[in-house]
Structures are given as C-alpha cells and as structure tokens.
Legacy VTK file of the C-alpha trace (Angstrom):
# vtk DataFile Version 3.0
C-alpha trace
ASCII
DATASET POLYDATA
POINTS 246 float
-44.836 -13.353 59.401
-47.548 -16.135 58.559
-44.550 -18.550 58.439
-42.906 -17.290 61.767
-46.652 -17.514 63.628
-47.406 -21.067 61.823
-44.350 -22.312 63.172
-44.861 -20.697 67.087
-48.240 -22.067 66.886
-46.699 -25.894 65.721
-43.768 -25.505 68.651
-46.686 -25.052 71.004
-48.629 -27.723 70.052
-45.825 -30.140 70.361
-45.082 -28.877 73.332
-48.571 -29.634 75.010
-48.564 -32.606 73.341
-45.230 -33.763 75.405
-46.487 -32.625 78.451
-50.078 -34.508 78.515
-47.884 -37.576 77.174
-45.050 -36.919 80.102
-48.428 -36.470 82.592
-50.078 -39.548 81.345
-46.527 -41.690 81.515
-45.836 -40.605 85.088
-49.188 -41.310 86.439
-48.665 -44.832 85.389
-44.945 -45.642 86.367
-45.580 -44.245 89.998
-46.302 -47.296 91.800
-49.889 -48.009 93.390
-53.410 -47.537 91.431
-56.151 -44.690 91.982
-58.462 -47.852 92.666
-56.393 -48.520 96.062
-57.399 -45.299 97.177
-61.309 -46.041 96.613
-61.342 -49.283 97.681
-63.527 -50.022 100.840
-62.993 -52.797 103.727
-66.661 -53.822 102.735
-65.807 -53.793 98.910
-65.741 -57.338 97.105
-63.862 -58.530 94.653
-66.561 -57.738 92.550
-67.310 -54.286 93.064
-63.420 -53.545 92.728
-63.694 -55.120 89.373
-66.175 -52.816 88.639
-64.929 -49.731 89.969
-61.948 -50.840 87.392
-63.998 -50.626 84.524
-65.966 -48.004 85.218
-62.323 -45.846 85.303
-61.211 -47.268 82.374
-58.602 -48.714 84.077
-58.965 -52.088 82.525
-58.291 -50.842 79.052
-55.230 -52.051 77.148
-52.189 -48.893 77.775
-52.506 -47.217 74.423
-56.594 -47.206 74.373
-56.631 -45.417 78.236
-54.068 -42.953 75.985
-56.311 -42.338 73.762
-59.374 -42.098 75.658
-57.492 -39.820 77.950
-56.100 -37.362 75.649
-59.515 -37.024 73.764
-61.276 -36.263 76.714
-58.628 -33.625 77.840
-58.360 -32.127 74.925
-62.369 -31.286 74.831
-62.033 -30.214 78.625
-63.533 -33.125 80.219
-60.916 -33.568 83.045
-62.529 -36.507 84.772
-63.801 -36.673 88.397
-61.173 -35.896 91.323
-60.582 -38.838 93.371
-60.869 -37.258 96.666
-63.683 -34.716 96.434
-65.696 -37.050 94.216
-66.504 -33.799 92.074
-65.037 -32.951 88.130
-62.014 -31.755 88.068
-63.350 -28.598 85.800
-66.024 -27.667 87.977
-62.953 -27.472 90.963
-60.508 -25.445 88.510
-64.288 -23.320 87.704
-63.846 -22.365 91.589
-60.332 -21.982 92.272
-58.948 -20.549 89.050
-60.598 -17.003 89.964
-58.805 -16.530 93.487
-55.321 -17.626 91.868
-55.999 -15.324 89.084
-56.619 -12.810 91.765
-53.967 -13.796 94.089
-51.055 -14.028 91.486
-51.712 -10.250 89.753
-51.468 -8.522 93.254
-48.670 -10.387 94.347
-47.362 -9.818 91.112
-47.575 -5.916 91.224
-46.408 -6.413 95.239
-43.318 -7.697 93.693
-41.856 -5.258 90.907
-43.613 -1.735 92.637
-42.212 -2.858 95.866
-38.847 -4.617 95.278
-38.203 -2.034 92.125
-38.199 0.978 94.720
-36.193 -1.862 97.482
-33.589 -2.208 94.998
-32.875 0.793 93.270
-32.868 2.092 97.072
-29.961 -0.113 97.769
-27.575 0.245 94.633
-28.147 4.283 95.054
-27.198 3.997 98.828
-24.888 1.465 98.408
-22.100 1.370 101.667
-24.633 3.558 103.723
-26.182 2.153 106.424
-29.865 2.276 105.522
-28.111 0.260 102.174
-26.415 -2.280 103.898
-29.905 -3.069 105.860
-31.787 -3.261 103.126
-29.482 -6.153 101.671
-29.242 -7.956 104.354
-33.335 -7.987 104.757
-33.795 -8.761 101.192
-31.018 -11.276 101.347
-32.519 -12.681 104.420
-36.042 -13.183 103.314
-35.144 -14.474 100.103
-33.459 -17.275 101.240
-36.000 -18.783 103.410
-38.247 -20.795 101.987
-41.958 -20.323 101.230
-43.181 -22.968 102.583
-41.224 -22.388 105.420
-42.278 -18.775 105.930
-45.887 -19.143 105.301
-46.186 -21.830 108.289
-44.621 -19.547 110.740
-47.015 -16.684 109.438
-49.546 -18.778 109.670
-48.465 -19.832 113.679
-48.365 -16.042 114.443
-50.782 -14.267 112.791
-53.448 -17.405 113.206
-52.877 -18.735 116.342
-50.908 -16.786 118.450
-52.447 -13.491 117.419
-55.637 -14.539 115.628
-55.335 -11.717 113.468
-56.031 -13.474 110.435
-58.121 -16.275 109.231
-55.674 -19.752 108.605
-57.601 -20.361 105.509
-60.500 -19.868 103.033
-61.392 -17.852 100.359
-63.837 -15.432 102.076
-67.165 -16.619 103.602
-69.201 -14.123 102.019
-70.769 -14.753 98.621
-70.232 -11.952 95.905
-73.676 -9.519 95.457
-73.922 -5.626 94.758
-75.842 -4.855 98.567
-72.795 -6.522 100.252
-69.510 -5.450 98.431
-68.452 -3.948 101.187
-68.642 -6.062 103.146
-67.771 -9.151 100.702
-64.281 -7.179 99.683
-63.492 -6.751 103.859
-63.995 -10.722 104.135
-62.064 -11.048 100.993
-59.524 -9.110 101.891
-58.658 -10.294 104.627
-58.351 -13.712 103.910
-55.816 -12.761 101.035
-53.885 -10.745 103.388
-52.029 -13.695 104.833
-50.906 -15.559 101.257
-50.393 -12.628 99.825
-47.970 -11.265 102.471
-46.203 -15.002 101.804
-45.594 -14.406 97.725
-44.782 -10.842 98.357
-42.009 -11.001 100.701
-40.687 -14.120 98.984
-41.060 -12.270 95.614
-40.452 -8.794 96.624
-37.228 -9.655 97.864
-36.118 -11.772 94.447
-37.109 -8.449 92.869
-34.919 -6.033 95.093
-32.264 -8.391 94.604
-31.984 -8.297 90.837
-32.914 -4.853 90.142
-30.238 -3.858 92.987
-27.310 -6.143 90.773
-28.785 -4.325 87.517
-28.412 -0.888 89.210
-25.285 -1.236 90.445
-24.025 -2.546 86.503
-25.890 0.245 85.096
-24.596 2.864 87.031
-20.572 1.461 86.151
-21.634 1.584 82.079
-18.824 4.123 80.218
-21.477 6.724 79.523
-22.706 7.312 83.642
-19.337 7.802 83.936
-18.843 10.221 81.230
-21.610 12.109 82.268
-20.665 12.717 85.753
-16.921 13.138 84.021
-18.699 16.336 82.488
-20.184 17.909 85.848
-23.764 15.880 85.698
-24.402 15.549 89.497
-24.146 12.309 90.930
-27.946 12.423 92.389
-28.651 12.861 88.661
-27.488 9.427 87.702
-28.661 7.573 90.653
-32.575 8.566 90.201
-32.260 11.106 93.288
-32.802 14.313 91.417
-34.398 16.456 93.418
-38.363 17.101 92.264
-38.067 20.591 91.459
-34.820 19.950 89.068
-37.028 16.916 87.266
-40.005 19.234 86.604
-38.037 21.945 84.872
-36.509 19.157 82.650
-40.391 18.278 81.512
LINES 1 247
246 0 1 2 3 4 5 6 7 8 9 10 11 12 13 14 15 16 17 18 19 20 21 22 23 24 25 26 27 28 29 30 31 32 33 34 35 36 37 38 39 40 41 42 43 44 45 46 47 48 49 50 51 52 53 54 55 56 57 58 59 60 61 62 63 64 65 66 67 68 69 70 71 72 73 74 75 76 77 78 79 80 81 82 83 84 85 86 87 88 89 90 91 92 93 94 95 96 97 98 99 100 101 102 103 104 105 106 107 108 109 110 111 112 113 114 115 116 117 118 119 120 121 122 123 124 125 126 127 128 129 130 131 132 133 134 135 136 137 138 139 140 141 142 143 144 145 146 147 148 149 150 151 152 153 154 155 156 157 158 159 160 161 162 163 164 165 166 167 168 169 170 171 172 173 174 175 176 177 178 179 180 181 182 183 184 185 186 187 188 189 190 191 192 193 194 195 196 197 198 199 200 201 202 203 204 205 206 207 208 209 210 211 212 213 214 215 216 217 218 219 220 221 222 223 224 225 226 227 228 229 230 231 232 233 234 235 236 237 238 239 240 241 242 243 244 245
C-alpha cells in the first residue's frame, strides 16, 4: 500500500512538473513579449529597459526557469499584467464563486439529466420519449459559448430579467443574508442555467445509452421471462409495490 501511494504521489509530481514546464515553454514560443503590452507612447528606451529587468525578462532562459518555478511552487504567482494586482490575491476572489458555481451545476447535471435519461430509455418509442431525445440531443450540440450569448441577449437585454454579469453587489454579513443570497442568487441564475443545460443534457444522454444496455443484459430478460412485470425492470414500480418490498 505504502509502495502503491509512493508511487501515485511520484506520477503526480511529474505530472505537475510537465505542466509548469509545458506552461513556461508556451509562454515563450508564442510570439510577442508581456513588455509590448506595458509599454507606453511616452515610455523611453530607458524605462522599457527597465520595465525588462524589473520582470526578469532579461535573465538568461534557464535562470527565468528557475526563478519562475521557485516562485510558483511557494505560491507567489506574480502580478497580472492587466489588472496590475497578484495573481493570488485574484484567484483569493474568484476561486470561491467557481467553487460555488461548479458544485450546483454539478448536482444540476446528474439529479436532473439522471431522471431526463432514465425517462427516455423507459419510454423509449413513446412520444413524450422521442421529445425528450430530441431536446437533449438538441441542446447538447450547441455550443456553450454559443448558448450563453443568446441567454445573455434575452434574459439581459431584451427582458432584463437578469443581471449580464457580476458576482452579487452585496457584501456577505449575518444582518443581510437575505438579502446578500437574493443578489447572489440571482446573478448565478444566468451561468448556471448555461452549464446546466449544456451538462444536463450530456448527462441524459449517457445515462439514456446505459439504460437502454442495461435493460437488454440476459438477466432483465430472464426476469421478465419468469413473470417480473416490465414496470419492475424499468424503475416504474408503482410506490405502494416498492414499500412492501422494504
């Protein structure tokens, strides 16, 4: 076991190693230089020297390595380039919301698209089946992006339902929950309706293939060979029939 968790934790070390080494190695074959995006009409050729150095930018390759993956690897991400702010003090801020964001639309996805998809392998051929499908084939094939502009267009600015964006204007306090989860709330109704439809549908998709293979296995049909009812091995039993089985 010691051996087996040694060598999981030496894979993942690797591994982050590669991917702050395939980071680092992009950043620098893209063409252009962060400096080119500071630089000023008023700036000499002075102060852009300067700005250089002060970025480290004027290092040899393998010493900006270096410097770089020390610095990362104690959490000092550096400064971001366009708010002029570090980068942890940003991630400090955002990290919560996303957090937030991705476990709702997360249990959005498999409560949602579980019931969705069982739903259409059960009634599979019926109408109410066939619509299903074709919804959840429908909105999975658009893409995000795609669907969270036109959202956005009708629930922003034709409607004005919602707010475009934002985290909430309200900061958190114990007088004003209330009030601070209604502005919340509402602000994560429009993203969140975005990665649960998208999501949702994925879901409903793939439990709906699953069903249908499940319900074909030898021993559904040897069941219902026997005399088990059919609403028995589709998840339709009636209430009453599941309590007495308890």
């Amino acid at each position: 076991m010691l051996i087996y968790l040694a060598r999981r934790i030496l894979v993942a070390l690797v591994l982050l190693w590669g991917v702050l080494t395939l980071t680092f190695a992009l950043v620098h074959i893209v063409p252009g230089d962060p400096v080119d995006l500071m630089v000023q009409p008023d700036m000499s050729a002075e102060d852009v020297a300067h700005l250089r150095s002060s970025l480290g930018l004027d290092r040899p390759l393998l010493d900006q390595y270096g410097h770089w993956l020390v610095s990362t690897l104690r959490g000092d991400l550096g400064i971001s380039l366009q708010q002029q702010r570090p980068v942890a003090e940003i991630l400090r801020e955002t990290i919560p919301m996303t957090l937030r964001l991705s476990i709702l639309a997360l249990l959005l996805h498999y409560s949602v698209g579980t019931v969705l998809g069982v739903f259409a392998a059960t009634r599979r051929g019926s109408q109410r089946g066939r619509a299903v499908d074709v919804i959840s084939l429908a909105i999975y094939s658009i893409p995000t992006f795609w669907l969270g502009l036109m959202l956005q267009l009708l629930f922003c600015y034709q409607l004005r339902w919602l707010p475009s964006a934002g985290a909430g204007e309200l900061a958190f306090s114990w007088s004003q929950a209330g009030a601070w989860l209604a502005d919340t709330s509402r602000h994560m109704v429009l993203p969140l309706l975005v990665l649960g439809l998208s999501g949702t549908a994925g879901v409903a998709r793939f439990m709906r293939g699953s069903m249908l293979e499940t319900l074909h296995e030898d021993f559904v049909r040897t069941a219902r060979s026997k005399g088990l009812p059919p609403e028995w091995c589709s998840g339709n039993m009636p209430f009453g029939m599941r309590r007495s089985l308890w």
